[in-house]
N, CA and C atoms of all chains as a GROMACS GRO file, in nm:
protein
  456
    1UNK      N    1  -1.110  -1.192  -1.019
    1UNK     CA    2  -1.032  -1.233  -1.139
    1UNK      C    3  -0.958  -1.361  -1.105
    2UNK      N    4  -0.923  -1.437  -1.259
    2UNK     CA    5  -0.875  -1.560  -1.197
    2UNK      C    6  -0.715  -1.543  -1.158
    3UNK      N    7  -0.676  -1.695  -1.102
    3UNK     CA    8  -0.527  -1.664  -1.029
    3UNK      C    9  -0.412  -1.663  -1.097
    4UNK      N   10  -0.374  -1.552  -1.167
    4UNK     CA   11  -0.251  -1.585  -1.246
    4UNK      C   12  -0.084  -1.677  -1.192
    5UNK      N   13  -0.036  -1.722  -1.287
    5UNK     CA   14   0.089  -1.806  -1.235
    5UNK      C   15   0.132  -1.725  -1.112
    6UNK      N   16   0.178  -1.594  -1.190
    6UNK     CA   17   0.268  -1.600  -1.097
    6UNK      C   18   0.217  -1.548  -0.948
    7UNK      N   19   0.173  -1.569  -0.913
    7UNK     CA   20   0.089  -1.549  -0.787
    7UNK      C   21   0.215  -1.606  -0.692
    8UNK      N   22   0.214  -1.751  -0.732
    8UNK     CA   23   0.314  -1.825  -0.638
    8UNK      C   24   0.385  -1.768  -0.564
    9UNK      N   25   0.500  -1.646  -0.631
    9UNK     CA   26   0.608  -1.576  -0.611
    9UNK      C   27   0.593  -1.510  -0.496
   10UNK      N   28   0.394  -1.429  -0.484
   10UNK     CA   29   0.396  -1.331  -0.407
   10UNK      C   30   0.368  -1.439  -0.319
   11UNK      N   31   0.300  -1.536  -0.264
   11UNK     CA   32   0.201  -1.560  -0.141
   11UNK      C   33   0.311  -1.541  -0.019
   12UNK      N   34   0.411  -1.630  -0.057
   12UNK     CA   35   0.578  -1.624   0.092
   12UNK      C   36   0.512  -1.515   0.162
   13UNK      N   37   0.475  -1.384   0.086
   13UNK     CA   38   0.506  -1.255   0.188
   13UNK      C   39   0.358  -1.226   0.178
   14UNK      N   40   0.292  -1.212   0.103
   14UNK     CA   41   0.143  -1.124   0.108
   14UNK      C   42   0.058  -1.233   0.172
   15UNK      N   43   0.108  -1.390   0.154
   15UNK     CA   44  -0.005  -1.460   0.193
   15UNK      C   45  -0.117  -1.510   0.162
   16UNK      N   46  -0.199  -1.621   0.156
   16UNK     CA   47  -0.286  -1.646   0.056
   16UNK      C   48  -0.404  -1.523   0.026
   17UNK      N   49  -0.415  -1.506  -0.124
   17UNK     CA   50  -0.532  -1.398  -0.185
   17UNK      C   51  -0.465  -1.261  -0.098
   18UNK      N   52  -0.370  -1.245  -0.028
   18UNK     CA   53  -0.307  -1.101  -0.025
   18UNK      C   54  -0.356  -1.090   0.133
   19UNK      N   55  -0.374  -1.183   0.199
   19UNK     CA   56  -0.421  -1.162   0.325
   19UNK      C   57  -0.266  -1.194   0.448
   20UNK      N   58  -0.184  -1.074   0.384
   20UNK     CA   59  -0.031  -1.123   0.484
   20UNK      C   60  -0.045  -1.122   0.608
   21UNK      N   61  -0.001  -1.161   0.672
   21UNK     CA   62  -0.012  -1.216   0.855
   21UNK      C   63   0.107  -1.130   0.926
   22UNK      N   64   0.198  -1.086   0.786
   22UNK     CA   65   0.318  -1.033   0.847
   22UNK      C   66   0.330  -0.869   0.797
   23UNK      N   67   0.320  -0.842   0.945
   23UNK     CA   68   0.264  -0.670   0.952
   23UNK      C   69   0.394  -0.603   0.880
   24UNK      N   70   0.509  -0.593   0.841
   24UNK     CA   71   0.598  -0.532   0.723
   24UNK      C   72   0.542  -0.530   0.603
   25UNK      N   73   0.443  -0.660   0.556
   25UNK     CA   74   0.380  -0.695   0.425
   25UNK      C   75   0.296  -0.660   0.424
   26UNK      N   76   0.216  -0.578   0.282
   26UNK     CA   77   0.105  -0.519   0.338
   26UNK      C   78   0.022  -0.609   0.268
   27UNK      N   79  -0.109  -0.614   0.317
   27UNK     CA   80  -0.253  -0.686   0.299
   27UNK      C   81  -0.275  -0.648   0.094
   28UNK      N   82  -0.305  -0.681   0.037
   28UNK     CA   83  -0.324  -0.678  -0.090
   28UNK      C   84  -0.442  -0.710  -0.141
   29UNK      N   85  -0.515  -0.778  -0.060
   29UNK     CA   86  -0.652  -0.832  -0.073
   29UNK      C   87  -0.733  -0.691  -0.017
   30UNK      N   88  -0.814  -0.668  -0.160
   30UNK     CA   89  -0.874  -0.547  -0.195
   30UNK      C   90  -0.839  -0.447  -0.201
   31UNK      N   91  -0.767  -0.402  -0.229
   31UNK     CA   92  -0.623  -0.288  -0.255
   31UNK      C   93  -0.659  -0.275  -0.395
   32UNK      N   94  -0.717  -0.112  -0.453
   32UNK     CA   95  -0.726  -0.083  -0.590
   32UNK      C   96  -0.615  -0.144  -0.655
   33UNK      N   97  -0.703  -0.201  -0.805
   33UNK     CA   98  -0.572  -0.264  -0.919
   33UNK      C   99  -0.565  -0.122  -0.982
   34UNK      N  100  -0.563  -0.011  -0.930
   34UNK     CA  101  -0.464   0.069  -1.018
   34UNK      C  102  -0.342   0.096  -0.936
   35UNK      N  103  -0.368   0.104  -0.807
   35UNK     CA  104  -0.283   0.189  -0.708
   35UNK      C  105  -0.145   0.002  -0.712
   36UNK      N  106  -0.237  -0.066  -0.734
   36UNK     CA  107  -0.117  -0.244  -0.744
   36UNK      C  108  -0.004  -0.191  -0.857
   37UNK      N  109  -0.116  -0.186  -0.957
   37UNK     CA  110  -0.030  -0.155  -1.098
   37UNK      C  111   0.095  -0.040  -1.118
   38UNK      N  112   0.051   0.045  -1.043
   38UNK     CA  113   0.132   0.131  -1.009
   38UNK      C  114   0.241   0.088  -0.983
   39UNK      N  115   0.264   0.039  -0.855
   39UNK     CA  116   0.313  -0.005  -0.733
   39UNK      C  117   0.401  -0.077  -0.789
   40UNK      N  118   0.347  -0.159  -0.906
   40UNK     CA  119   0.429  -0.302  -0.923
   40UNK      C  120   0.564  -0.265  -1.036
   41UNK      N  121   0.504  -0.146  -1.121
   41UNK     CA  122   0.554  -0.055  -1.230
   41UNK      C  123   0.681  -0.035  -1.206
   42UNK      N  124   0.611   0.074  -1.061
   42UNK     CA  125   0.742   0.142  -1.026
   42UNK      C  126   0.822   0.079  -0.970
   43UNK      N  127   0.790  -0.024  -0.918
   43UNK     CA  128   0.895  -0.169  -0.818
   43UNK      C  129   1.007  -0.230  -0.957
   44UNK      N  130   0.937  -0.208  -1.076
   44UNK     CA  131   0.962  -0.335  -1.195
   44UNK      C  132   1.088  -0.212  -1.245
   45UNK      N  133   1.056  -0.103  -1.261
   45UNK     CA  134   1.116   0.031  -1.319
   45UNK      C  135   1.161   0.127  -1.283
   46UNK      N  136   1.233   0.083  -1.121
   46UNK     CA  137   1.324   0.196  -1.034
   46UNK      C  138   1.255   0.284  -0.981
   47UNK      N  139   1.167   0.324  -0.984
   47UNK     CA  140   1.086   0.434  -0.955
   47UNK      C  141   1.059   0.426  -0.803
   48UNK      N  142   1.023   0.294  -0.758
   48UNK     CA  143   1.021   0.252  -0.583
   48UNK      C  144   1.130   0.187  -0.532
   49UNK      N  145   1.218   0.238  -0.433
   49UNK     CA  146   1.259   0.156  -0.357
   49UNK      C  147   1.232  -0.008  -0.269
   50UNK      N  148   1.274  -0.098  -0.299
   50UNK     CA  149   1.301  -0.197  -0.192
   50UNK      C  150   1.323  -0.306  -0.275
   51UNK      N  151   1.409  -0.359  -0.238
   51UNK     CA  152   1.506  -0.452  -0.272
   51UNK      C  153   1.414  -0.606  -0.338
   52UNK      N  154   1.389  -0.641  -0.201
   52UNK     CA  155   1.298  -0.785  -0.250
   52UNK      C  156   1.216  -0.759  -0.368
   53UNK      N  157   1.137  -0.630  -0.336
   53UNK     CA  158   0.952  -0.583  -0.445
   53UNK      C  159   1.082  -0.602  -0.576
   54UNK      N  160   1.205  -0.531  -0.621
   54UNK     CA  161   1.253  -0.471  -0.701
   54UNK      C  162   1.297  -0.647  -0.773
   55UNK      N  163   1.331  -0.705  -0.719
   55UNK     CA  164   1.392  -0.821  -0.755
   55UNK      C  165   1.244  -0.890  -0.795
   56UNK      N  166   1.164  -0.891  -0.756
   56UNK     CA  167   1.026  -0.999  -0.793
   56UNK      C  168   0.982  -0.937  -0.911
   57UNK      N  169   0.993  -0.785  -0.888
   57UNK     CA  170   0.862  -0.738  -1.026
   57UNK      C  171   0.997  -0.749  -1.145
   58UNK      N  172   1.145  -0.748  -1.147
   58UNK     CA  173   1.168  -0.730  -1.246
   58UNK      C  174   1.184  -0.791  -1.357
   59UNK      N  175   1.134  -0.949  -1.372
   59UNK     CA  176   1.086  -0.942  -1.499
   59UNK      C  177   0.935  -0.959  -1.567
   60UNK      N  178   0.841  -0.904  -1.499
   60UNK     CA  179   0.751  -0.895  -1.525
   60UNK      C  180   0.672  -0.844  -1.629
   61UNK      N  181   0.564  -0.859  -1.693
   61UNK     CA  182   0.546  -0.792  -1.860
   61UNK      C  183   0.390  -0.722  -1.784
   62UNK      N  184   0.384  -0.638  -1.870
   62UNK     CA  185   0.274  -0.575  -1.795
   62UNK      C  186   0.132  -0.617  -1.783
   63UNK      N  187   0.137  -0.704  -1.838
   63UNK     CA  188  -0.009  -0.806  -1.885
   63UNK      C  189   0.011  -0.878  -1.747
   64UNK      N  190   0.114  -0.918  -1.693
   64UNK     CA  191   0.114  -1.009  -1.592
   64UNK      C  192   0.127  -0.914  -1.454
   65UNK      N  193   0.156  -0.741  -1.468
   65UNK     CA  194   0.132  -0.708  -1.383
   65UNK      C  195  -0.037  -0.640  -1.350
   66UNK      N  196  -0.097  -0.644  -1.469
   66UNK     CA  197  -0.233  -0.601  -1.499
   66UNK      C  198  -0.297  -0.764  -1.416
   67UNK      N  199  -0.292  -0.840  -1.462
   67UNK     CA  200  -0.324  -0.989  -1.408
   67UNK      C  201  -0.346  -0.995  -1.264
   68UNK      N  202  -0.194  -0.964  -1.211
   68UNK     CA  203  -0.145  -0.976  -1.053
   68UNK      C  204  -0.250  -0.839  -0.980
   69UNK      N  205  -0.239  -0.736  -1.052
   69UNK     CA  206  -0.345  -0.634  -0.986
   69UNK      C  207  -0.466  -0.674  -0.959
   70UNK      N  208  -0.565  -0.726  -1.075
   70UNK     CA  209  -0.663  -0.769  -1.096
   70UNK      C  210  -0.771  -0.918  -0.972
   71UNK      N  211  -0.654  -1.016  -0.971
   71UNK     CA  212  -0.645  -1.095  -0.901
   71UNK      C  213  -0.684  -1.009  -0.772
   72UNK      N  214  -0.574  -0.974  -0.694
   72UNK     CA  215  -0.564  -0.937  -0.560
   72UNK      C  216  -0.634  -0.813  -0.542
   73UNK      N  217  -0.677  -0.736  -0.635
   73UNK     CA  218  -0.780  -0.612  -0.607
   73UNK      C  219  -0.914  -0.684  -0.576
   74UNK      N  220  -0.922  -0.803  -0.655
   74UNK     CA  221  -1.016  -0.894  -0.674
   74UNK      C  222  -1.104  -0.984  -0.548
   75UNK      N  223  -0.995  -1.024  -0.436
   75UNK     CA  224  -1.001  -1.086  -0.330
   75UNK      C  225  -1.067  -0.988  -0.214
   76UNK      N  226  -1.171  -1.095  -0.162
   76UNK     CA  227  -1.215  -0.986  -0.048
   76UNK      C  228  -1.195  -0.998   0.030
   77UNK      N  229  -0.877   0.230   1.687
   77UNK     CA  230  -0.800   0.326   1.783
   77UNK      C  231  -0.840   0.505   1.736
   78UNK      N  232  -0.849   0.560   1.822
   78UNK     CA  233  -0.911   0.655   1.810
   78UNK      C  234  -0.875   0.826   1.687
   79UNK      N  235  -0.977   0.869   1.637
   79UNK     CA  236  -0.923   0.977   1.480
   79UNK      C  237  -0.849   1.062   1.557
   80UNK      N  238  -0.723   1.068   1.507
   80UNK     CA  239  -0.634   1.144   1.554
   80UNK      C  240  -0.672   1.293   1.465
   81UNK      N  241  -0.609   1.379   1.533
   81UNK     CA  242  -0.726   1.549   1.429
   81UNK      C  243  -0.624   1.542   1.318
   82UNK      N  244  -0.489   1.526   1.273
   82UNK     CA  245  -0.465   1.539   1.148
   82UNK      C  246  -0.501   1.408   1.077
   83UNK      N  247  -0.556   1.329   1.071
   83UNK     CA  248  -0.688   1.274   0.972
   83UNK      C  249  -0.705   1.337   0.876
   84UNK      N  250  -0.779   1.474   0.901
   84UNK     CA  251  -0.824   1.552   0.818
   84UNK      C  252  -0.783   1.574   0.708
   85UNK      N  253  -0.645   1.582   0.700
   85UNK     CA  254  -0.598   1.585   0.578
   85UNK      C  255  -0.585   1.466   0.504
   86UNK      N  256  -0.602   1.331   0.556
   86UNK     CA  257  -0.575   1.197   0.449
   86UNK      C  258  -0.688   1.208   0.394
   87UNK      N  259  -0.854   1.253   0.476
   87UNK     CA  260  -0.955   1.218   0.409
   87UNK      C  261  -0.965   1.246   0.266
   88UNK      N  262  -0.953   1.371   0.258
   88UNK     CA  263  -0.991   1.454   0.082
   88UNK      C  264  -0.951   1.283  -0.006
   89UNK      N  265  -0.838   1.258   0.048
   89UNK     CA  266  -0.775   1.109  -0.102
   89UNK      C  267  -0.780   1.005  -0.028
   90UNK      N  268  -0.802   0.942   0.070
   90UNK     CA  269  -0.825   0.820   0.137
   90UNK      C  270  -0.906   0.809   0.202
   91UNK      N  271  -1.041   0.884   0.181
   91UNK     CA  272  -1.188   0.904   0.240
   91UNK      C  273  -1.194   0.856   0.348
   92UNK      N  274  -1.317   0.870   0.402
   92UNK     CA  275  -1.412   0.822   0.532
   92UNK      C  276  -1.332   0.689   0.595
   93UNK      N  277  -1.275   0.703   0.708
   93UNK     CA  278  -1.169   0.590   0.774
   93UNK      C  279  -1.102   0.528   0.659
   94UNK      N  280  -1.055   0.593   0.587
   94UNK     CA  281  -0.966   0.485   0.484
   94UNK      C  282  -0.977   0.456   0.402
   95UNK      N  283  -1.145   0.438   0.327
   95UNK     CA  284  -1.220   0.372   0.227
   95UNK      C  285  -1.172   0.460   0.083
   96UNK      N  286  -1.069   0.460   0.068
   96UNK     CA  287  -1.073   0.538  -0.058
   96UNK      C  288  -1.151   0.499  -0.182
   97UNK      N  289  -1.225   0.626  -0.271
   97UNK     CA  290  -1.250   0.547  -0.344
   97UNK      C  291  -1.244   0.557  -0.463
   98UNK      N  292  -1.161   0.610  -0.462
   98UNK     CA  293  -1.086   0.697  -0.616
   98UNK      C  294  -0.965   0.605  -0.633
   99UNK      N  295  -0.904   0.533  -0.731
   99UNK     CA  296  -0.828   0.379  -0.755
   99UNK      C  297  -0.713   0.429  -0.741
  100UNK      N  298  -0.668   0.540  -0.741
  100UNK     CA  299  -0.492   0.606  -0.744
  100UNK      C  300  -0.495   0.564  -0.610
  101UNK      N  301  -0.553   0.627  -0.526
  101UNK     CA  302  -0.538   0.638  -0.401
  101UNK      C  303  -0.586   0.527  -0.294
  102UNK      N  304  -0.458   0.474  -0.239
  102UNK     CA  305  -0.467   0.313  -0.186
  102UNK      C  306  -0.586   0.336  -0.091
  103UNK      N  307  -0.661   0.199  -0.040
  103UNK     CA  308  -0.717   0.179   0.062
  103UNK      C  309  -0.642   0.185   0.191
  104UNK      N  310  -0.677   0.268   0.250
  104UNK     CA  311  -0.549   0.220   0.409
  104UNK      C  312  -0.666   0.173   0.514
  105UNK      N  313  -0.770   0.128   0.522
  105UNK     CA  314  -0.856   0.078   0.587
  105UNK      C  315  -0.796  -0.109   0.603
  106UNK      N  316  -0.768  -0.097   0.745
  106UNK     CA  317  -0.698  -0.287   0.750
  106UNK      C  318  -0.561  -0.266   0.701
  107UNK      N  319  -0.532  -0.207   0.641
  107UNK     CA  320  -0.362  -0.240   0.647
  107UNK      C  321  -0.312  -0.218   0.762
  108UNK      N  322  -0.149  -0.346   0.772
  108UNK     CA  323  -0.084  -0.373   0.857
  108UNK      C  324  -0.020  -0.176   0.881
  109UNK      N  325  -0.057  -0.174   1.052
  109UNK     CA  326  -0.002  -0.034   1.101
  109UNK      C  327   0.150  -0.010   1.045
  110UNK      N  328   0.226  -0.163   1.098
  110UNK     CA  329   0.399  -0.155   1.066
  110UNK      C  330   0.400  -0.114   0.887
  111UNK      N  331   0.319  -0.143   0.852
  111UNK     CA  332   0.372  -0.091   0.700
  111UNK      C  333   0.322   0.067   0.651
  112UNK      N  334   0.194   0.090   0.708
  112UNK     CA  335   0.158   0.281   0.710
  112UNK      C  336   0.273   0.351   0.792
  113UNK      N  337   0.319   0.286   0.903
  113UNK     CA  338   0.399   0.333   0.993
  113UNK      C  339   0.534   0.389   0.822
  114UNK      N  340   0.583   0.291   0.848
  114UNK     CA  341   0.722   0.251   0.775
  114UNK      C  342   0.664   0.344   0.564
  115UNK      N  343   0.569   0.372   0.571
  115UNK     CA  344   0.538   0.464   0.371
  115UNK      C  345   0.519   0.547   0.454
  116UNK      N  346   0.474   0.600   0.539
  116UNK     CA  347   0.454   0.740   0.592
  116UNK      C  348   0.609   0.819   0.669
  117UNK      N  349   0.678   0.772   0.706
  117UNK     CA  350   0.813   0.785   0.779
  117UNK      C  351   0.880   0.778   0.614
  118UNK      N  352   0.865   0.709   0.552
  118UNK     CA  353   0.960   0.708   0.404
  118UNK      C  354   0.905   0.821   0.323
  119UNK      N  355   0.817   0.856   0.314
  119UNK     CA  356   0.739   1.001   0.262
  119UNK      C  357   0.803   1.094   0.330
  120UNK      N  358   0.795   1.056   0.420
  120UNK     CA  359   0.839   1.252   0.531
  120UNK      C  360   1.009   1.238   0.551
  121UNK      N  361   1.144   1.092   0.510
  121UNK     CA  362   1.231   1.103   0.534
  121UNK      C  363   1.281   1.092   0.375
  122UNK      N  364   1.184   1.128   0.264
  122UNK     CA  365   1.232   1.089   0.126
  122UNK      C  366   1.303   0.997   0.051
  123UNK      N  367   1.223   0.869   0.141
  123UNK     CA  368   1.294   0.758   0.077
  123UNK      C  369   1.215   0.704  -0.026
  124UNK      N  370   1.094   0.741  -0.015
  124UNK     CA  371   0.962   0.717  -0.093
  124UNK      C  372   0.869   0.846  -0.138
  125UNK      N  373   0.913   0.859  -0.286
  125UNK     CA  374   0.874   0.955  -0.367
  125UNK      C  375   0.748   0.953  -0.420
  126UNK      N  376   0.663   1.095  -0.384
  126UNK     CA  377   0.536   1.137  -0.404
  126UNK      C  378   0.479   1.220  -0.348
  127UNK      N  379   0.519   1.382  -0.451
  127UNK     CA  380   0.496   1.484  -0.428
  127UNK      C  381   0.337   1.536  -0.317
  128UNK      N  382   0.258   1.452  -0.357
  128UNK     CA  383   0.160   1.470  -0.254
  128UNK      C  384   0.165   1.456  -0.118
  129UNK      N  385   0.219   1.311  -0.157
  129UNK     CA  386   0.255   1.254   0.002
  129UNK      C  387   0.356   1.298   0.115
  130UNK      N  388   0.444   1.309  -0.025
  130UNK     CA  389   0.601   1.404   0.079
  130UNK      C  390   0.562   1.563   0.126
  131UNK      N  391   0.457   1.644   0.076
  131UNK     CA  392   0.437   1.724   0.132
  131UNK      C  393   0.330   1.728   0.225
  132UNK      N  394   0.272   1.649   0.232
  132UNK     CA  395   0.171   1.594   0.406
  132UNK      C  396   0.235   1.533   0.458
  133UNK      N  397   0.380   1.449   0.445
  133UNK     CA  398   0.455   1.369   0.559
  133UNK      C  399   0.463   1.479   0.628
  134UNK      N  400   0.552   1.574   0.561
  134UNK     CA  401   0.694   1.620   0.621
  134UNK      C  402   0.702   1.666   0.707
  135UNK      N  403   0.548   1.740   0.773
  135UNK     CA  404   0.551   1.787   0.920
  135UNK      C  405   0.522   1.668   1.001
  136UNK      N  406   0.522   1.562   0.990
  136UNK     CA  407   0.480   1.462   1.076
  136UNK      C  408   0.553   1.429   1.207
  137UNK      N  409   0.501   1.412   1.327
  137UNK     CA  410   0.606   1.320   1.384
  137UNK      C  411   0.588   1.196   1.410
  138UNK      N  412   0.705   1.145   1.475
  138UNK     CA  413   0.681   1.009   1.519
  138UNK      C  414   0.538   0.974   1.550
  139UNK      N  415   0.551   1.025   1.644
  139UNK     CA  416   0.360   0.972   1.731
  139UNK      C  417   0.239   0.986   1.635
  140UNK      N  418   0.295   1.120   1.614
  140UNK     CA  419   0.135   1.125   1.502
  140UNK      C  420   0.144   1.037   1.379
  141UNK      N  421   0.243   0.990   1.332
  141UNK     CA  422   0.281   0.887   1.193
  141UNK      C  423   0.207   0.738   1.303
  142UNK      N  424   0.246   0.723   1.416
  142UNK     CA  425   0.194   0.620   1.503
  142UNK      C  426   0.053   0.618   1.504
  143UNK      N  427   0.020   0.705   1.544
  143UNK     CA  428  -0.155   0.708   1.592
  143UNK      C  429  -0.217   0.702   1.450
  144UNK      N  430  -0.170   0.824   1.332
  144UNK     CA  431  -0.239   0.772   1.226
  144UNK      C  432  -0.223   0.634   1.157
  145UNK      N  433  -0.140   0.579   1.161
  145UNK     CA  434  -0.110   0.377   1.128
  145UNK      C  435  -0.192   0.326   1.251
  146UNK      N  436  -0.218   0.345   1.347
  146UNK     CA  437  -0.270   0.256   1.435
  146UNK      C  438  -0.446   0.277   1.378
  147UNK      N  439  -0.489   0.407   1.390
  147UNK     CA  440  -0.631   0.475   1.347
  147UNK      C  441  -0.660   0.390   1.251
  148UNK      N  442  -0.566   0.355   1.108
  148UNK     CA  443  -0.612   0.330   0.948
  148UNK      C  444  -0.614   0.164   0.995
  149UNK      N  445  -0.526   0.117   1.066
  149UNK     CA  446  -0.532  -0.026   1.061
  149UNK      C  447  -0.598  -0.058   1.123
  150UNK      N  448  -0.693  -0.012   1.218
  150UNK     CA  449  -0.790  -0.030   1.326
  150UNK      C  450  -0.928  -0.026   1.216
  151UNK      N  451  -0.935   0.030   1.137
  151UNK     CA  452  -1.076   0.059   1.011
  151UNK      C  453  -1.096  -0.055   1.044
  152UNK      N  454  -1.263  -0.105   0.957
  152UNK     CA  455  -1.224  -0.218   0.917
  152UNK      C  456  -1.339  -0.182   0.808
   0.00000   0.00000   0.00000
């Protein structure tokens, strides 16, 4: 899938196409876009703990978290 | 790094070394160990909610939360 904007936001930590270098961050490149979507939901909507995820996903619309899944489920 | 025997239980939802392939259920094949380490320790210390998961942490210990993050990130 193609690269949505906000991609930018994530690479700092996941790294280009989700391939993070930094073992706290996890790899995202090929990681089901449902288990992302999830992930990003519950980051956006209290449901997951951690501070940084909680601050990035929250203003996110779900089209752009469907996008961001898509993308990085996408990468091999 | 080598199948530690409680494996057994991730397979049923994170199949054959990791490969899950049912979309709920993340890939842990190549993910960074420090981050299986750190959702598996948050499952079994309830910092990270998911009735499935929190009831396969919770007997865990240290080592075996170790060996299974070292096992999944060793996949490839």
């Amino acid at each position: 899938a193609e690269e949505p904007a906000k991609v930018k936001t994530c690479v700092g930590c996941h790294g280009q196409g989700g391939h993070s270098v930094v073992p706290n961050f996890p790899v995202l490149a090929g990681q089901h876009a449902a288990y992302l979507e999830k992930a990003l939901k519950d980051f956006r909507d209290g449901f997951r703990h951690n501070a940084t995820m909680q601050m990035f996903a929250k203003g996110l619309t779900d089209d752009e978290i469907k996008a961001l899944a898509a993308y990085y489920s996408s990468q091999k």
